[in-house]
C-alpha positions as a printed NumPy array, in Angstrom:
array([[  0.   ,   0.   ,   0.   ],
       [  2.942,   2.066,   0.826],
       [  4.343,   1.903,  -2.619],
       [  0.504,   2.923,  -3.791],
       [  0.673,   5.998,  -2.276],
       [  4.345,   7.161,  -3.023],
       [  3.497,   6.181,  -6.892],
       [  0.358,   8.221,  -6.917],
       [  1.745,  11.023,  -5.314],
       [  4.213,  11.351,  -7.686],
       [  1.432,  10.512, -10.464],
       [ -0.619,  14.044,  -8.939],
       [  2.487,  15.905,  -8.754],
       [  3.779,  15.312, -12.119],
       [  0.424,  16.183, -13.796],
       [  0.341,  19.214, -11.483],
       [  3.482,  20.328, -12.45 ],
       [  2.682,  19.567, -16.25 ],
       [ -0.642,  21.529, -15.899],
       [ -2.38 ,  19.833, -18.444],
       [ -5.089,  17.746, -17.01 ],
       [ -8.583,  19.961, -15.863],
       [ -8.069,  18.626, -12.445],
       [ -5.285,  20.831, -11.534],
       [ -6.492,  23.987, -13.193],
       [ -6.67 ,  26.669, -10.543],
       [ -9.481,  28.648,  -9.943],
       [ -9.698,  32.187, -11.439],
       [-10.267,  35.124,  -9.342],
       [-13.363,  35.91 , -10.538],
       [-14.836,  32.27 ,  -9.189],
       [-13.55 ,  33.117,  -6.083],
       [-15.401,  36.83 ,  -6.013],
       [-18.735,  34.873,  -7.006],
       [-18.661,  32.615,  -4.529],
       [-17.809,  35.149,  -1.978],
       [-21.372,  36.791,  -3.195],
       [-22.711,  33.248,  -2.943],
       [-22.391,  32.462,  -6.428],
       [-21.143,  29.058,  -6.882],
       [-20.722,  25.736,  -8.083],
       [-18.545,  22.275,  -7.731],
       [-18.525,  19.194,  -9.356],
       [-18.129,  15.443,  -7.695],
       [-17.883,  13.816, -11.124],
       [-16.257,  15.101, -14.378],
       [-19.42 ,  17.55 , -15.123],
       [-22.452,  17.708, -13.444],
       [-22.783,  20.378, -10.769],
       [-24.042,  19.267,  -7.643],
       [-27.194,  20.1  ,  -6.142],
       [-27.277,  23.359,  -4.186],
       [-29.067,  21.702,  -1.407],
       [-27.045,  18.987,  -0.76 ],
       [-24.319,  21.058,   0.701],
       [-26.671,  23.085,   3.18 ],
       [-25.53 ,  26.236,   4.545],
       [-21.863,  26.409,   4.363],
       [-21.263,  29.419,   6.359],
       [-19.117,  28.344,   9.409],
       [-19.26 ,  24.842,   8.12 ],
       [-15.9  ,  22.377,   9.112],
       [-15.842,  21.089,   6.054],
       [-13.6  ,  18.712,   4.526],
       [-12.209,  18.275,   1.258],
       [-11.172,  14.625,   0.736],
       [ -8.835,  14.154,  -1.901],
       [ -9.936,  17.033,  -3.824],
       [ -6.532,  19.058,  -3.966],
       [ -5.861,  20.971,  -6.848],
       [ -7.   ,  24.628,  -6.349],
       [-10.725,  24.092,  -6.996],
       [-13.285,  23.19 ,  -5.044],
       [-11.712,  23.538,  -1.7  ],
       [-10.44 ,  27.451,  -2.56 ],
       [-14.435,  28.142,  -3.547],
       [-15.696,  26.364,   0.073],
       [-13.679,  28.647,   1.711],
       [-14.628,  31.647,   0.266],
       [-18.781,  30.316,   0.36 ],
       [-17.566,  30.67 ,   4.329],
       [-16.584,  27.182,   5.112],
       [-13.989,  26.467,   7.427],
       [-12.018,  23.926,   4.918],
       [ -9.648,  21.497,   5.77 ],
       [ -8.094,  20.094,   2.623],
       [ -6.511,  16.608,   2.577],
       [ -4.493,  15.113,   0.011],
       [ -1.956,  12.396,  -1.196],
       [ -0.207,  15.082,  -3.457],
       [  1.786,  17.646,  -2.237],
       [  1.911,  19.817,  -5.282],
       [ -1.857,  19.359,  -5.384],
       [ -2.316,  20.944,  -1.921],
       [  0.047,  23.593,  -2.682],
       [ -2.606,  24.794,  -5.425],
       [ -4.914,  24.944,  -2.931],
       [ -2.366,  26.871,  -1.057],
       [ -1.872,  29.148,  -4.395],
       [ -5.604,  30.048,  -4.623],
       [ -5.873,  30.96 ,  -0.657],
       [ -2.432,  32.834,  -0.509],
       [ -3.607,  35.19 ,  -3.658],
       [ -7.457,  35.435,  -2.678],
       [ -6.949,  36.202,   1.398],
       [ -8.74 ,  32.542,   2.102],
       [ -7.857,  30.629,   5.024],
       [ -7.393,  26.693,   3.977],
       [ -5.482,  24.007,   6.372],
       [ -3.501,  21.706,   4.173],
       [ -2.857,  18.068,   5.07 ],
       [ -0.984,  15.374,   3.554],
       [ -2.021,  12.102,   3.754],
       [ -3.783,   8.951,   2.807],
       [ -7.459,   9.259,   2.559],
       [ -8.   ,   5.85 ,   4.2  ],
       [ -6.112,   7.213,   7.497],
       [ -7.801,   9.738,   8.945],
       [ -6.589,   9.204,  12.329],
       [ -4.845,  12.81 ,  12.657],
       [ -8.555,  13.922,  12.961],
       [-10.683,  13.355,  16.659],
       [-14.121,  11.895,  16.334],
       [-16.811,  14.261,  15.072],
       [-14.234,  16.65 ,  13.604],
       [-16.689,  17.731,  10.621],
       [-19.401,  18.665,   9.518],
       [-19.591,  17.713,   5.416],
       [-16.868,  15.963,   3.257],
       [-16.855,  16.186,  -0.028],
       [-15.172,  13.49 ,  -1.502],
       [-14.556,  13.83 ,  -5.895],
       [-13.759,  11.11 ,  -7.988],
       [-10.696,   9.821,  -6.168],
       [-10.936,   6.796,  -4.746],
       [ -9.887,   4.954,  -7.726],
       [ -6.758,   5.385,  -6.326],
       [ -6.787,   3.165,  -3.431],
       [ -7.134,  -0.277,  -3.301],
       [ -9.797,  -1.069,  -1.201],
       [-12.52 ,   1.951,  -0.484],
       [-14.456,   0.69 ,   2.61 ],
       [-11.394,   2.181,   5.312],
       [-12.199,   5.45 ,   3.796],
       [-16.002,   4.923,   4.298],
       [-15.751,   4.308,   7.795],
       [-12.841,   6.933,   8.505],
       [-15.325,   9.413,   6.819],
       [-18.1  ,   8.21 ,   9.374],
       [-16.12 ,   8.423,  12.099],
       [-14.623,  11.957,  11.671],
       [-18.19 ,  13.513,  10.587],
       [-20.967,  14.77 ,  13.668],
       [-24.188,  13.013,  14.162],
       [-26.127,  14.896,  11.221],
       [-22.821,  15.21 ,   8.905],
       [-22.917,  15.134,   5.357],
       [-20.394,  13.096,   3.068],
       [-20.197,  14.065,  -0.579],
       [-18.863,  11.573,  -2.478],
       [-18.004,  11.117,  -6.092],
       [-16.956,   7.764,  -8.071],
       [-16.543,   5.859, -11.394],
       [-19.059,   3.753, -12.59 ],
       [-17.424,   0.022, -12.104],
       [-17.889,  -1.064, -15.569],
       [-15.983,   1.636, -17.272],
       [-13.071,  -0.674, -16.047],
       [-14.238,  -3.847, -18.259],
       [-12.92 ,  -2.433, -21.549],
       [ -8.939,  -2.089, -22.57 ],
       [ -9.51 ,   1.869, -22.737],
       [ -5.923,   2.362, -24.573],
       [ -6.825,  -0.206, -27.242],
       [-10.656,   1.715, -28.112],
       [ -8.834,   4.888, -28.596],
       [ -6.493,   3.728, -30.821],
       [ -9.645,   2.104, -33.19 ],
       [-10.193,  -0.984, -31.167],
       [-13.711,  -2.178, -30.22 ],
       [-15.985,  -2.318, -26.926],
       [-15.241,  -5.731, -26.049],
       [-14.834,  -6.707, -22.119],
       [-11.069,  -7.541, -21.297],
       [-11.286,  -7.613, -17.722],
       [-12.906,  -9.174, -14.75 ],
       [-14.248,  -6.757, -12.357],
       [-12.974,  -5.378,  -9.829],
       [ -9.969,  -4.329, -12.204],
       [ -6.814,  -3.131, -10.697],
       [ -3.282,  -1.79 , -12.806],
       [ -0.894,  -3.598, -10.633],
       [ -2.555,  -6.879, -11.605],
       [ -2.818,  -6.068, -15.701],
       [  0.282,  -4.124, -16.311],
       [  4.198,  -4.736, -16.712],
       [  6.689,  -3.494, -14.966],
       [  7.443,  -1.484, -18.171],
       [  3.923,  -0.805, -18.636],
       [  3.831,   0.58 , -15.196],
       [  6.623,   3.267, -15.292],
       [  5.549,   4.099, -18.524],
       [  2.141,   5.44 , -16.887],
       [  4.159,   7.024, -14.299],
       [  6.171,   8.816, -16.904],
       [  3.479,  10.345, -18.488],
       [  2.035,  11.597, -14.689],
       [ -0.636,   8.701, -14.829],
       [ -1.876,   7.494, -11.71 ],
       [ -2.327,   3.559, -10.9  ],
       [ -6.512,   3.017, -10.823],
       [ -8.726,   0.403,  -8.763],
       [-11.963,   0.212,  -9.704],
       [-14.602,  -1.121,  -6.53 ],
       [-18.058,  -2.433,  -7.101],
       [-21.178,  -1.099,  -6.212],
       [-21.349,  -3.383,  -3.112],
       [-17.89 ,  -1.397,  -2.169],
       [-19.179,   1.924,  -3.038],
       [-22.519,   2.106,  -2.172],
       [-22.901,  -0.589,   0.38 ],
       [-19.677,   0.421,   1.909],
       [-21.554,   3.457,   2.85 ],
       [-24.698,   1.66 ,   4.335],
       [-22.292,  -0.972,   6.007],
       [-20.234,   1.957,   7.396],
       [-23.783,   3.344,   8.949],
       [-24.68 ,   5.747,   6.656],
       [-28.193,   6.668,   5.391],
       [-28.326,   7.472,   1.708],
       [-29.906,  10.492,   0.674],
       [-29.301,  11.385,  -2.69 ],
       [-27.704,   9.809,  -6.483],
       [-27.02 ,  11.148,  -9.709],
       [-25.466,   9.99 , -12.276],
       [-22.809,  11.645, -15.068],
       [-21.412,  11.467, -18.196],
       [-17.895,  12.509, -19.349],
       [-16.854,  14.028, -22.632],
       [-16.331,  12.36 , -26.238],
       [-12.764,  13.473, -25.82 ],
       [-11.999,  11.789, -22.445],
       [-13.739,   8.346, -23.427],
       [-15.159,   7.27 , -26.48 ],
       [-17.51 ,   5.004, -24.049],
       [-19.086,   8.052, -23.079],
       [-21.519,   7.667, -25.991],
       [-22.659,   4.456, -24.395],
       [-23.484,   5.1  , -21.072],
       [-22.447,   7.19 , -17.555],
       [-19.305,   6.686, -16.582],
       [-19.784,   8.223, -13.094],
       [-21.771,   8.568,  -9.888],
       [-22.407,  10.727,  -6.841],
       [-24.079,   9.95 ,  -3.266],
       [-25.205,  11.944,  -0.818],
       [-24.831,  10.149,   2.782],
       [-25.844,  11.538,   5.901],
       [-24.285,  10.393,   8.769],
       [-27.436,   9.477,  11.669],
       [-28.104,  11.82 ,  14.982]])
């Protein structure tokens, strides 16, 4: 696990230093003025905004952003008037965060870690976690299920974002270069068990993090199991240019959990 996170940190950091993929595009200041007026939007998946009213009010909110670094949604929390605490594997990711707070006036902690070890944080530290598309980066979800239940109050919200589990059936590289839709792999997937060694450094290379996809039973029941209610689901498609299974069907999901009084 330890050789998980040091690859995907250096995955996050090389693609934030190359500045090339849309999650490490800093927020403008402009974004940051709106939502100071209370003018604002995030996403959990790659495009769908998330409903207003799942957030509640924000102002004085502990909030946590859960492996959501990258000088987005955590710099716009904090200017809605959360009190954001954003946690990260990547360093360089944080330090966007950092970027966005140091040049807008914004108060954001910044913490480095693994989002299945929470244990920095007392019981009941929070009050919402939002949660992006990032736990395809971890090989097994439900420790950061229960973490998140543990650190939330009685009434807490978590936020959470995640791939669709088939999208990891088909040999992705193969479609784009002409190949067709046909299932390769067994589900759950996982790189480390479907790539070489060369294969491997290749992807970290090119700032490309190693991916575990979890079933439904993971994701969703994970919740429930961890003793979370479920309160909300939508689903969300990507664009033509990321995937060309987009066409097909939703490649992503979102849940609203609330944690019980």
């Amino acid at each position: 696990m330890d050789d998980i996170l040091t690859m995907n940190r250096q995955a996050w950091n090389n693609q934030a230093s190359q500045g090339k993929s849309p999650w490490v595009q800093i927020v403008d200041a402009q974004t940051i003025a709106a939502a100071r007026l209370g003018n604002w939007s995030v996403i959990l998946t790659p495009t769908k905004a998330v409903p207003a009213d799942w957030f509640g009010d924000l102002s004085g909110c502990r909030l946590l952003a859960l492996a959501s670094g990258g000088g987005q949604q955590a710099p716009v929390f904090a200017a809605a008037g959360a009190l954001v605490t954003s946690f990260d594997n990547s360093d360089a990711q944080l330090d966007k965060d950092g970027q966005v707070a140091r040049r807008e006036g914004l108060s954001i902690i910044l913490e480095q870690g693994d989002m299945a070890d929470l244990s920095r944080f007392t019981d009941a530290s929070f009050d919402l976690i939002f949660h992006p598309v990032s736990n395809v980066f971890v090989p097994d979800v439900k420790p950061v299920w229960r973490e998140c239940y543990r650190v939330l109050k009685p009434g807490g919200r978590l936020l959470s974002g995640f791939m669709n589990p088939c999208f990891y059936l088909f040999d992705h590289e193969d479609i784009e270069n002409g190949g067709q839709f046909i299932a390769r792999f067994k589900l759950p997937y996982n790189d480390p068990d479907h790539l070489s060694a060369t294969q491997m450094e290749t992807r970290m290379r090119a700032g490309e993090a190693i991916e575990f996809s979890h079933s439904l039973d993971d994701q969703i029941g994970g919740q429930l199991d961890a003793g979370f209610l479920l309160k909300g689901f939508f689903e969300d498609c990507w664009v033509n240019e990321a995937t060309p299974l987009n066409e097909l069907m939703p490649t992503s999901m979102a849940t609203l959990s609330i944690k019980p009084s």
